[in-house]
C-alpha positions in Angstrom: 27.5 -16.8 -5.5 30.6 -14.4 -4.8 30.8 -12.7 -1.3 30.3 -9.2 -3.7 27.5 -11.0 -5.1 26.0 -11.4 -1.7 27.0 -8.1 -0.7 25.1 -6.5 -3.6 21.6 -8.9 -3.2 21.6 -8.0 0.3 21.8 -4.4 -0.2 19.0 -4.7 -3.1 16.7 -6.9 -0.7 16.9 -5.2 2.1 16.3 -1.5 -0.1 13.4 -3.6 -1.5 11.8 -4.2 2.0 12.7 -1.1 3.6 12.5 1.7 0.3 11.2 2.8 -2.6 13.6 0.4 -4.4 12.1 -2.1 -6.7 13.9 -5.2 -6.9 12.4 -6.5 -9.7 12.0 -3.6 -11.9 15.9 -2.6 -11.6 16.5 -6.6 -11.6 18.8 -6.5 -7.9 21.2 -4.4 -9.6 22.8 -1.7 -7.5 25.7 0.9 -7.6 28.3 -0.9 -5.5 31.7 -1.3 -6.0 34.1 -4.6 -5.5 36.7 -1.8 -4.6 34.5 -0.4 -2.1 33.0 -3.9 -0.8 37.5 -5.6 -0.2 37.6 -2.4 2.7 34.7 -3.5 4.5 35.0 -5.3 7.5 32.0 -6.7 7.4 32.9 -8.9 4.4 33.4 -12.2 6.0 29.4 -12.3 7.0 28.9 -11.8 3.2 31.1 -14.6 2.4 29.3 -16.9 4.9 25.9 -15.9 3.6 27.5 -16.9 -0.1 28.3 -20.2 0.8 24.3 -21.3 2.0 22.7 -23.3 -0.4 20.1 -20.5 -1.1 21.7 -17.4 -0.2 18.7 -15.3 -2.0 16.4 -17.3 -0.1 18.0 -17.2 3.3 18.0 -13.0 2.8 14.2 -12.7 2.2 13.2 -15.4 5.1 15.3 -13.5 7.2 14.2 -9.8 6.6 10.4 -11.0 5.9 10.6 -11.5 9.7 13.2 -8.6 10.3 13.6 -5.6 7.9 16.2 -3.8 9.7 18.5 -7.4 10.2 22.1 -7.0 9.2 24.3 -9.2 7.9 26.1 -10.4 11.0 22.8 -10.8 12.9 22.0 -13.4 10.3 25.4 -14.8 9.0 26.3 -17.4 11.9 22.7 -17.5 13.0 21.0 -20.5 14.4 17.8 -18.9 14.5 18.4 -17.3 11.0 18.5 -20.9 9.4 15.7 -21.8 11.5 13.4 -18.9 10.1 14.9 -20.2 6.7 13.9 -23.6 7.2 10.1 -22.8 8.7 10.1 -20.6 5.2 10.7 -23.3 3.1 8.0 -25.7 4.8 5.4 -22.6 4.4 6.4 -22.7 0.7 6.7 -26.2 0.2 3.5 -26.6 2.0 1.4 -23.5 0.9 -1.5 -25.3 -0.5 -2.0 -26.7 2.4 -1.4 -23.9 5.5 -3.4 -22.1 2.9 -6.4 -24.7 3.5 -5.8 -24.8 7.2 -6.0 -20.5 7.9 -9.3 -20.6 6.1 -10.7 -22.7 8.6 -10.0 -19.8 11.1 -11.7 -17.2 9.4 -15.0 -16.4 9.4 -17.6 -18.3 7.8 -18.8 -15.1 5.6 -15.3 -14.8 3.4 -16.2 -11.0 3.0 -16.5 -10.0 6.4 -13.1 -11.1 6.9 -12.1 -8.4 4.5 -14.1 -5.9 5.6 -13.3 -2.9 8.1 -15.7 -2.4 11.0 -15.8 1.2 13.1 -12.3 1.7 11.9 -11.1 -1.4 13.6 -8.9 -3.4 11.5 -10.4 -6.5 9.3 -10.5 -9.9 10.8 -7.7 -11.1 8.6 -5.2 -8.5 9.6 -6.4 -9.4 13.8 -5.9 -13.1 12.9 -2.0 -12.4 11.5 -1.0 -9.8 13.7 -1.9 -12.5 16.3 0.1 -15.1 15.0 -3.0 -17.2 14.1 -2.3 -17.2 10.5 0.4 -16.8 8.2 1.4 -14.3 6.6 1.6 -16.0 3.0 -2.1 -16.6 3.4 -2.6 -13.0 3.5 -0.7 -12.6 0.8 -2.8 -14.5 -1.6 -6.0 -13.4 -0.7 -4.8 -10.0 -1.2 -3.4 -10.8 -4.3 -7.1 -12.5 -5.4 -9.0 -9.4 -3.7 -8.9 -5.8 -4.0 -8.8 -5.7 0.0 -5.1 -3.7 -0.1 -6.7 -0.8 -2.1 -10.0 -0.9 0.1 -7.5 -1.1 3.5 -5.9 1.5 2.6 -8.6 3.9 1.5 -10.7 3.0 4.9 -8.1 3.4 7.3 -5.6 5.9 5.7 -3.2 6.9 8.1 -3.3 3.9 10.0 0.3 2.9 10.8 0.1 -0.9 11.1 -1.9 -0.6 7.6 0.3 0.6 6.2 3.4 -1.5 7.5 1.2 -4.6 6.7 0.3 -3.5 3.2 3.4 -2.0 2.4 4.8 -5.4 3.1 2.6 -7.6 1.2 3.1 -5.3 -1.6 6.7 -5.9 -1.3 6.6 -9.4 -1.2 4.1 -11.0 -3.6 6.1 -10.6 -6.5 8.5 -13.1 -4.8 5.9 -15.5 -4.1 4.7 -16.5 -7.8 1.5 -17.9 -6.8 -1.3 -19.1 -8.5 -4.3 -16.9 -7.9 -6.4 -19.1 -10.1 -5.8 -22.2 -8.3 -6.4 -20.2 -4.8 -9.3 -18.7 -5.7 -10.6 -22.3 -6.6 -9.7 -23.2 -3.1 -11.2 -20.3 -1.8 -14.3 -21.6 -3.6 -14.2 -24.7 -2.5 -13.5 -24.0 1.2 -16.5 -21.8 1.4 -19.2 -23.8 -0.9 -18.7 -26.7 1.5 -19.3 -25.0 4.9 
């Protein structure tokens, strides 16, 4: 990848998280010019970022756990490799983290779902607390209609609507399975 390569994928990632934008429907492609990008003086963070061995990769772990991160806050990073490198293992791994968060939800898979006095759902609690992942929400979004049903029950709800808006944002780039969850789902719950 080019340093004007970079420079445009970061710009279409970070509209993705933070816009309207749709990364996948105008394929990363942006209006930006090589012209434009040579004057900048923040070029040199673009052509670090090039040279990591998943540049696209390293973007999205980086502004999954900050949306407003720029460039040079992530460039010569230690910490931004190391949210790279704890994004991997989740991915590599996601079968299994996957298993494990079930085990902290409640026994009744529904009532994990559902909203209670306008409180928000277990699930949400559990990953706003740092108890589950936020790739497991993900997928059991993805296999439920729970985003819809969120959104309808507490409308106006600001961390709602950050949460959804974000899991929207960020299943596309996942690619998962939702057979072969659903099965686990299954599993998990016919056994307990």
């Amino acid at each position: 990848m080019t340093p004007f390569e970079c420079y445009v994928e970061y710009n279409a990632l970070k509209r993705h998280f933070t816009s309207m934008y749709d990364y996948f429907k105008y394929r990363g492609k942006l209006k930006l010019s090589q012209k434009n990008f040579e004057s900048r003086g923040d070029k040199v963070f673009f052509a670090k970022v090039a040279k990591h061995r998943d540049p696209t990769g390293f973007i999205i772990a980086n502004l999954l756990v900050n949306q407003k991160a720029w460039i040079r806050d992530i460039a010569y990073s230690e910490q931004a490799e190391r949210v790279y490198v704890e994004w991997i293992k989740k991915k590599e791994s996601l079968s299994y983290t996957f298993k494990s968060d079930l085990k902290k939800l409640d026994l009744d898979f529904d009532s994990n779902l559902k909203v209670k006095s306008g409180e928000h759902p277990l699930l949400i609690k559990l990953y706003i607390g740092d108890e589950i992942n936020f790739e497991t929400v993900c997928i059991i979004c993805q296999i439920t209609e729970c985003l819809v049903y969120w959104e309808r029950k507490l409308s106006g709800d600001p961390v709602i609507e950050e949460v959804c808006t974000k899991i929207k944002k960020y299943l596309p780039f996942m690619n998962t399975d939702g057979k072969k969850y659903e099965k686990i789902i299954v599993d998990f719950y016919s056994t307990v």
